[in-house]
C-alpha positions in Angstrom: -81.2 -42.4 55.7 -81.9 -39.6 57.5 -82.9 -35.8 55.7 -80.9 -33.1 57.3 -83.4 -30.2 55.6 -86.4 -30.4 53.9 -85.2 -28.3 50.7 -83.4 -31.1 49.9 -86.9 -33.2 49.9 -88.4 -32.3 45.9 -84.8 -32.7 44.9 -84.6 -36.5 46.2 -88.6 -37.1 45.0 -87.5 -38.4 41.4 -85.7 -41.0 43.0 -86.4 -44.1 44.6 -84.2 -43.2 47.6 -82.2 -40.0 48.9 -79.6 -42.2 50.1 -75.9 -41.3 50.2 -73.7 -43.5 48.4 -71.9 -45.5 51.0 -68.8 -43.8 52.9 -65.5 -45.1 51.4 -63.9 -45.3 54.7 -66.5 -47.8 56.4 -64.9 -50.5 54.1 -61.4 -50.2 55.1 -59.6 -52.6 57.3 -59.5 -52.3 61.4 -55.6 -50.4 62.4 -53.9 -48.8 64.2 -55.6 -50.6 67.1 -54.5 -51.4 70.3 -54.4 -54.7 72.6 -57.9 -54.8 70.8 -60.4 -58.2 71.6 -60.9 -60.5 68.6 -63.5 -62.1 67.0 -64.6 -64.8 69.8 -62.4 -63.3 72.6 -64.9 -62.1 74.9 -63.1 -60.3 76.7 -63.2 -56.2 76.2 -60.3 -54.4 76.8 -62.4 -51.2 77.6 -65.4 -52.6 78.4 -66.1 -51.1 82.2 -67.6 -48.6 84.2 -64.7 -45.9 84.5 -64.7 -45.9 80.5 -68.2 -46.1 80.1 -68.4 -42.8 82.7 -65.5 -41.2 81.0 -66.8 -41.5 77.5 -70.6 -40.2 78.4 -68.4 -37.0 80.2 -66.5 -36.2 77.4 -69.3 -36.5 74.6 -71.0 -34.1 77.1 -68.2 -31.5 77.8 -68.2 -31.8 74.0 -71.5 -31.3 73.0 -74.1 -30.5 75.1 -75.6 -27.2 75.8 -76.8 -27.3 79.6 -78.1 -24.1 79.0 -80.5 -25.4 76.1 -80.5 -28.9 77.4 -80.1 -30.7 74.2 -77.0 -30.9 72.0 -75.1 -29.0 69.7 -74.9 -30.5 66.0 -71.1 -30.5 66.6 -68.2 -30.1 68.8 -68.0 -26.3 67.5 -71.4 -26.1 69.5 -72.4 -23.0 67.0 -75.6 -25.2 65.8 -78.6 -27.3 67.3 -78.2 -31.0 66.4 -81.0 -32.4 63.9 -84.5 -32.8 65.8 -84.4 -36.5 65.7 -81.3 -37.3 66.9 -82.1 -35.1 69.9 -84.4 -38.3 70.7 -81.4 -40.4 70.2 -78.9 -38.9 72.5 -82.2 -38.6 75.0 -82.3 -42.7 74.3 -78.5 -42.4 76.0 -79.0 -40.2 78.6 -82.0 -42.3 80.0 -79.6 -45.1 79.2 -77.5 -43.8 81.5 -79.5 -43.5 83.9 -80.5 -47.3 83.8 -76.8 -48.6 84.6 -76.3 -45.8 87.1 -79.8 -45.0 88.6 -78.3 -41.8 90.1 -80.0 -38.7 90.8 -77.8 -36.4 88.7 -78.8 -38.5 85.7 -82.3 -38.7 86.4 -82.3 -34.9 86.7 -80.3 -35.1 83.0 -82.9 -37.1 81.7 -86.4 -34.9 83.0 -83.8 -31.5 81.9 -83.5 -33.3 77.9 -87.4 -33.6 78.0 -87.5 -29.5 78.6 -84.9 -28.9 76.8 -86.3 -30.2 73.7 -89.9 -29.0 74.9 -88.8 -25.6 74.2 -87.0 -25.7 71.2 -89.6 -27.6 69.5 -92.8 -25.8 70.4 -94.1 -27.9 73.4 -94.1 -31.2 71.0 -96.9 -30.3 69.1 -97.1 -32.5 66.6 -99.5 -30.3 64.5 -96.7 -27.9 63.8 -95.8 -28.8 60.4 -92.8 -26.2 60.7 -91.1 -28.3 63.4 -92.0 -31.6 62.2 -92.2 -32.4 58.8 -91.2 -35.9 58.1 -93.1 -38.9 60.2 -90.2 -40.9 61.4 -89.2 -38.0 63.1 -92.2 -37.7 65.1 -91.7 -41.7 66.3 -87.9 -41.6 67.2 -89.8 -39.1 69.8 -92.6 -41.7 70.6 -90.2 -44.4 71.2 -87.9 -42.1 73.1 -90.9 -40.7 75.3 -93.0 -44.3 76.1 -89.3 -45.8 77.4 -89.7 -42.6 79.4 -92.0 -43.2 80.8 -91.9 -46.6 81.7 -88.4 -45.3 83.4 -89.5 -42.9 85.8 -93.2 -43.1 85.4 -93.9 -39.6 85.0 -97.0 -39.4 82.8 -96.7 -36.6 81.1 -93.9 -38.5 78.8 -96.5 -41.2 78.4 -99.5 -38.6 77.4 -97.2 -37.1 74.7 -96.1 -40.2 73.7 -99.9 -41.3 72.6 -100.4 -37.9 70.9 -97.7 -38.2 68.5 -98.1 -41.7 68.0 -101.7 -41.5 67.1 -100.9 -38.4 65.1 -98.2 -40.6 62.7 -101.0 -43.3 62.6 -103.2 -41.2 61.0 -101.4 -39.4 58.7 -99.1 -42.5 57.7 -100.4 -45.6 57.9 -102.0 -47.0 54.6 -105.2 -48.8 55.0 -104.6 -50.1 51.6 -101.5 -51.4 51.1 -100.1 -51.6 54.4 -97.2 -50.1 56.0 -96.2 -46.5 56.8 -95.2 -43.8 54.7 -91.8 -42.0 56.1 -92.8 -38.3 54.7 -96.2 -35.9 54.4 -96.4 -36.6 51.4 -96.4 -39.8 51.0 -93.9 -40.5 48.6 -92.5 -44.1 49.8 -92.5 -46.6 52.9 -88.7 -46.5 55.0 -87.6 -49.1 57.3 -87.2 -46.1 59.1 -90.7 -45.4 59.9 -91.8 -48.9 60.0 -89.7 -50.4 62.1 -90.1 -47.5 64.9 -93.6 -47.9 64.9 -93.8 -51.2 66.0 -91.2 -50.4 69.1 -93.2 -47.5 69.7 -96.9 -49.5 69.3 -95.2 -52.3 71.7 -94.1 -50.1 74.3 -97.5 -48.2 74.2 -99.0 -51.7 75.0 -96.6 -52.8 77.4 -97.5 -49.9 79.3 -101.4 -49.4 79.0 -102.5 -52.6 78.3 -104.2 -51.5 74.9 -104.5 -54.6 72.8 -104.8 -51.7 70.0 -101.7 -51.1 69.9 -100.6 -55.0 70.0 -102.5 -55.1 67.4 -101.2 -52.5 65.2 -97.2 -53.6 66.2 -97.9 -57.0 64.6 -100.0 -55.5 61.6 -96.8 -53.1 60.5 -94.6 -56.4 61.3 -95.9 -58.4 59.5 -96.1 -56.1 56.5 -92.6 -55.0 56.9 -91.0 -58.4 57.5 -92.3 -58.8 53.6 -91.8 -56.0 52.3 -88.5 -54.4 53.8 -86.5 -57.5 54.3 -84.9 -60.3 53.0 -86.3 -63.5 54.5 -83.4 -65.7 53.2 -80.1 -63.2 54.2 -81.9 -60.9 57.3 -81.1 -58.0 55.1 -82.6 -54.8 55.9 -83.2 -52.6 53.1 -84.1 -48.9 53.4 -87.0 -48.5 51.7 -89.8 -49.7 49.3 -91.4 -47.2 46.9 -94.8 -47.7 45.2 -94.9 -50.9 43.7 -91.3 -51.1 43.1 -88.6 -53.8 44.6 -87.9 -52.6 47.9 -84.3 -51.0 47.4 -81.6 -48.6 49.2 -78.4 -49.3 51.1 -78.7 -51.7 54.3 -77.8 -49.7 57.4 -77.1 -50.7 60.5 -80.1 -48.3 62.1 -83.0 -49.9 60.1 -81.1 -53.3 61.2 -81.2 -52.0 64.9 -85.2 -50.9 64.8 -86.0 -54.3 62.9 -84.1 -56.6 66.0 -86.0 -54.0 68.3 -88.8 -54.7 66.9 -88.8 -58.8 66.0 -87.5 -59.2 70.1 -90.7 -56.8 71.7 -92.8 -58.9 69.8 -91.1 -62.6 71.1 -90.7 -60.9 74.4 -94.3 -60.4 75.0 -95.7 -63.9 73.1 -92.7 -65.9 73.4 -93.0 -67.2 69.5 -89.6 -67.9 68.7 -90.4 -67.0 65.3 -89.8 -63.3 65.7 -86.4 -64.2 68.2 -85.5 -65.9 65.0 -86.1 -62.6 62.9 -84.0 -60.6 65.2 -81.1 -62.9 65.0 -81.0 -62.9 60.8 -81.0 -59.0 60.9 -78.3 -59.3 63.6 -76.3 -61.9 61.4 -76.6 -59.7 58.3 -75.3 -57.0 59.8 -72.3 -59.0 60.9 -71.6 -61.6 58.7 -72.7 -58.5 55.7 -71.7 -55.1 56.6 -68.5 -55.4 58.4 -64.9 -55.8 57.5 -62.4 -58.0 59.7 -66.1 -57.7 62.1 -66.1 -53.8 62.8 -69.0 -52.2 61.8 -69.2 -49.6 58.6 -68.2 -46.1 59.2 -71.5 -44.5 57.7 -72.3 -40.8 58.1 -69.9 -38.4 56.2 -70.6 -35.4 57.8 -74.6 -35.8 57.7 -76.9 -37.5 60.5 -76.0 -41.0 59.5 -73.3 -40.8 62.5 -76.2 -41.8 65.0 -77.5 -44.9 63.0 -74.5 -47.0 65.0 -76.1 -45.7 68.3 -79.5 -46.5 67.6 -78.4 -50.2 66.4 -76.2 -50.1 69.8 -79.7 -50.0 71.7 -81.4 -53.0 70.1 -78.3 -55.7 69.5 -77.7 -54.9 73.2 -80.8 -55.2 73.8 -80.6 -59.0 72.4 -77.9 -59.7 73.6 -78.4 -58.6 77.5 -82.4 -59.5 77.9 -82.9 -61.9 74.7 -79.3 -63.8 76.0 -77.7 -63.8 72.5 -74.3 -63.8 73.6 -73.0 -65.3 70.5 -72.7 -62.0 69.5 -70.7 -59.9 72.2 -67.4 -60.9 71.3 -68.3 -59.1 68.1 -69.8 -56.1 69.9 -66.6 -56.0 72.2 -64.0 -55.9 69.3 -66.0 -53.0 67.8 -66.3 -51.1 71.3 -62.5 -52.0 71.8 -61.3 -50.7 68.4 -63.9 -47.4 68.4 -62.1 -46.7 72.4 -58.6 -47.4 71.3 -58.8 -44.9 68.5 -60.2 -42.5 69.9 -59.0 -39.0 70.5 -57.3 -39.2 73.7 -56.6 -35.6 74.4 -60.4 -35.7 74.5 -62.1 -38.9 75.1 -63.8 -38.6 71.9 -64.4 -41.8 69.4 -65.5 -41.4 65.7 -67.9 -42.6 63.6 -65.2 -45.0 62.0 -64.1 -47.3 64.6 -61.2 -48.5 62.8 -59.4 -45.4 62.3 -57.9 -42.8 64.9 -60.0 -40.1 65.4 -59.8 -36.6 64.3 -58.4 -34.2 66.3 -60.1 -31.6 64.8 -64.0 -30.4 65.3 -66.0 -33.2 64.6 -70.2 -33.5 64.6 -72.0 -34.7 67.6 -73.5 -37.7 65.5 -70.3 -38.8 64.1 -69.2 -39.1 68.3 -72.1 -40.2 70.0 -71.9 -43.8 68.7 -69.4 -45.7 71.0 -70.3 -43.5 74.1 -74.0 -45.5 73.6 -72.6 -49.2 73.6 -70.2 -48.3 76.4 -73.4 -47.6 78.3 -75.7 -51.0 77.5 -72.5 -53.1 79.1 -73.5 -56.5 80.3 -74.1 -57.1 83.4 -76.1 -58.0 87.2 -79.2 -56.4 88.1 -80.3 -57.1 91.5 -84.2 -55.8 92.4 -86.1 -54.7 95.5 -88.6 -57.8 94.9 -89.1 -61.6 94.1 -89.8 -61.9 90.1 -87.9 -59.3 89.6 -90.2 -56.4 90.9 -90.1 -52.8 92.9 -87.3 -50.7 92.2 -83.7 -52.4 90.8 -80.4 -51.2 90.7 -78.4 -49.9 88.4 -76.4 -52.0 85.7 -73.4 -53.8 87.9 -70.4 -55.1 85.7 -67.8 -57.7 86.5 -65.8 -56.6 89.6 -65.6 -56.7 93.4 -68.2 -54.4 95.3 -68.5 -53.4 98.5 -71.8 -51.6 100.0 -70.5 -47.9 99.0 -69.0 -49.1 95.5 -72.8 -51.3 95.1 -74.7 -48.0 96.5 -73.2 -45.7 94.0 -75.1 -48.2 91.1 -78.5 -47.9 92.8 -77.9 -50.8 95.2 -79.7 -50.9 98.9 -78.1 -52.3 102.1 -79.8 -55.3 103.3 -82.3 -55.0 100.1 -82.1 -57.3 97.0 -84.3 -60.0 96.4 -83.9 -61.1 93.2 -81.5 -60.6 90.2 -81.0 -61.1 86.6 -77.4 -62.2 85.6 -75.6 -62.9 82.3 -75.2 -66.1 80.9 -71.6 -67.8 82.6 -71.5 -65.1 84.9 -71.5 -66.0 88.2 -72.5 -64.0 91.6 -71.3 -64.4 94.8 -73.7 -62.6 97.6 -72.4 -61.7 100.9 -74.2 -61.5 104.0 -71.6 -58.3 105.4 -69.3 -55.7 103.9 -66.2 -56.3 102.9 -66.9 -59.7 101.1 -67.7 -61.4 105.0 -70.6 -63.4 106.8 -72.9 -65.8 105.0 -72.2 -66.4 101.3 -74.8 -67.6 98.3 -73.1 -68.1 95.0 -75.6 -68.0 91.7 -75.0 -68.3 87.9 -78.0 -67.6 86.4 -81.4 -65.7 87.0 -82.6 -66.0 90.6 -86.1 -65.1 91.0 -86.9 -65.7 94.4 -83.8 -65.0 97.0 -86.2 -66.6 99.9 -85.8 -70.0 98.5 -81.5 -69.8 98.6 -80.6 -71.9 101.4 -80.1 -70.6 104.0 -82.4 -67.1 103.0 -80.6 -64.5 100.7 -83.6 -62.1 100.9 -83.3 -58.4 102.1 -80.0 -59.4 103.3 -76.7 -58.7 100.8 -74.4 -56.4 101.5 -71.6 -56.7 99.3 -70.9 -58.7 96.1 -68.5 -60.1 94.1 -69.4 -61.0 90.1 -67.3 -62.7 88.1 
């Protein structure tokens, strides 16, 4: 768990973890829900673009400061939020971008990069003021290589190898393996660990640096041992000295582990890691939930993000990796968390299964359900065969028509290729309005050339069901 100020640090030294005991209302049951989804009905309720847009507007009307250009630490808006999170809520923005791909929220994204760049002294790592525990430094690596690799500006990508080396040499343990969290050294967190080897395999994706492949598998390896469970897929928070590795499972340190098992079978196809990510996934699940939402966690401290950053990586398996077994789940959580939320506000809580509080409520404990209503499945068409050039935004089940597909990124006459959820299925028309030459296709089509008759540089309007 998260340190909201480094006073608190000493105090929490003589114990094996400064871990708040568990939040009382994460374990009670889902109510007070409305025409909610299931468990195995995949079909969400809320789960579309007006909602997603809605949601991301009102978190933002809420809590962020386009003055600053970063976020409050609550709907008050009389604080900064907590420097890591700031990397969170900059994961959202960007993801944002991705299903949208407009230019408003590619100017939201390069403004959160300033924003934060002048609050926190130009990200210089060095400043031991600004940045005084290590895993806040990687949230920022992570958050700054997928930055880079989104609009390939490369000044994300230079400060992303600063601060990563930077953590590397001040955490890693030649020794014993693994990476401390804190300056001083005083224990190895799933928080750090797990980061690093998303930040390491984004590095490499990017540069080519075996290095950094290198050094991803190294910290795996070691924290697949020490920091999990190989039987159940449970996730534990930390491992101090030569102790048991112990704290409570949370669903962020499960999110960072499935992040980091799938960039690891993504780039050598061993399903050994996909196997990984899908025991963390199941623990969480099958573990940490009652009647399948997941636990409330954060009582007015930063754990209210930890939902958003596990958001980011189950999506991530379910979308890319194609573990759909799990959406249902994911749907019934997104469904209850919309349903109750505050609806003179468009606000959702930290605890899904309970209505929201009309009162002031922090930026953490709101941001979760705005971040899975952004990483909805869906069809992604691209510029090029394989799946190449530029790509549209994130298109969900619906009719579209050339102005409705050009407001997600789309191109007239443009596409050719796509990537499409499993059972989904496209139909591609030749003209507006659903007219002219139709191609119908159910699963990934790498090469719209080789539809018969040609599909490529030539769709104009879709429909996906």
């Amino acid at each position: 768990m998260k340190k909201t100020s480094i006073l608190l640090l000493g105090a929490c030294f003589a114990f094996f973890s400064c871990k708040k005991e568990s939040d009382p209302e994460a374990k009670l049951p889902a109510k007070n829900l409305i025409s909610v989804a299931g468990p195995g009905i995949a079909a969400a309720v809320y789960w579309n673009t007006g909602v997603a847009n809605t949601a991301w507007s009102a978190f933002n009307t809420a809590c962020y400061n386009p003055g600053g250009k970063l976020y409050y630490g609550t709907t008050l808006k009389n604080s900064v939020a907590a420097i890591w999170t700031q990397a969170i809520f900059w994961d959202m923005a960007m993801s944002v971008y991705t299903r949208r791909k407009t230019a408003a929220d590619l100017t939201r994204v390069n403004d959160m990069y300033t924003g934060n760049y002048n609050q926190y002294d130009g990200y210089n790592w060095n400043n031991t003021t600004v940045w005084f525990i290590y895993d806040d430094i990687m949230w920022w690596v992570m958050s700054l290589a997928r930055a880079n690799q989104l609009t390939g500006n490369a000044t994300y990508l230079t400060k992303a190898i600063s601060g990563f080396d930077r953590v590397w040499n001040g955490s890693y343990d030649p020794v014993g393996g693994g990476m401390y969290w804190d300056f001083n050294h005083t224990g190895k967190n799933s928080c750090i660990n797990f980061p690093t080897v998303i930040a390491a395999m984004r590095l490499y994706a990017i540069t080519g640096n075996s290095t950094y492949l290198t050094k991803a598998q190294n910290i795996y390896n070691w924290s697949k041992t020490n920091l999990t469970n190989t039987s159940t897929g449970q996730v534990y928070d930390n491992k101090i000295g030569s102790n048991p590795p112990g704290g409570l499972a949370y669903t962020y340190n499960a999110g960072t582990a499935i992040g980091a098992a799938y960039a690891l079978y993504k780039q050598s196809g061993n399903t050994a890691y996909l196997n990984d990510a899908k025991r963390y996934a199941d623990y969480v699940k099958n573990n940490l939930c009652t009647n399948s939402i997941l636990p409330a966690e954060g009582d007015f401290n930063e754990q209210g993000v930890m939902k958003a950053i596990f958001a980011d990586y189950m999506m991530q398996l379910i979308n890319e990796g194609k573990q759909t077994q799990y959406l249902s789940w994911i749907e019934t959580n997104v469904d209850a968390g919309w349903t109750n939320r505050d609806a003179s506000r468009n606000l959702t809580y930290r605890n899904y299964a309970i209505p929201c509080p009309t009162g002031y409520i922090q930026t953490y404990e709101a941001c979760s359900i705005v971040a899975f209503l952004q990483l909805a499945p869906g069809v992604i068409f691209y510029q090029n065969t394989l799946y190449g050039g530029t790509s549209s935004g994130i298109i969900p089940k619906g009719n579209y028509t050339i102005s409705q597909l050009q407001a997600m990124g789309f191109v007239n006459d443009w596409a050719s290729s796509a990537k499409i959820p499993p059972g989904w299925t496209v139909t591609m028309y030749k003209d507006d309005n659903f007219t002219g030459q139709s191609w119908v296709i159910n699963s990934d089509t790498p090469h719209f050339p080789n539809l018969s008759p040609t599909a490529n540089d030539v769709v104009t309007s879709v429909k996906i069901q």
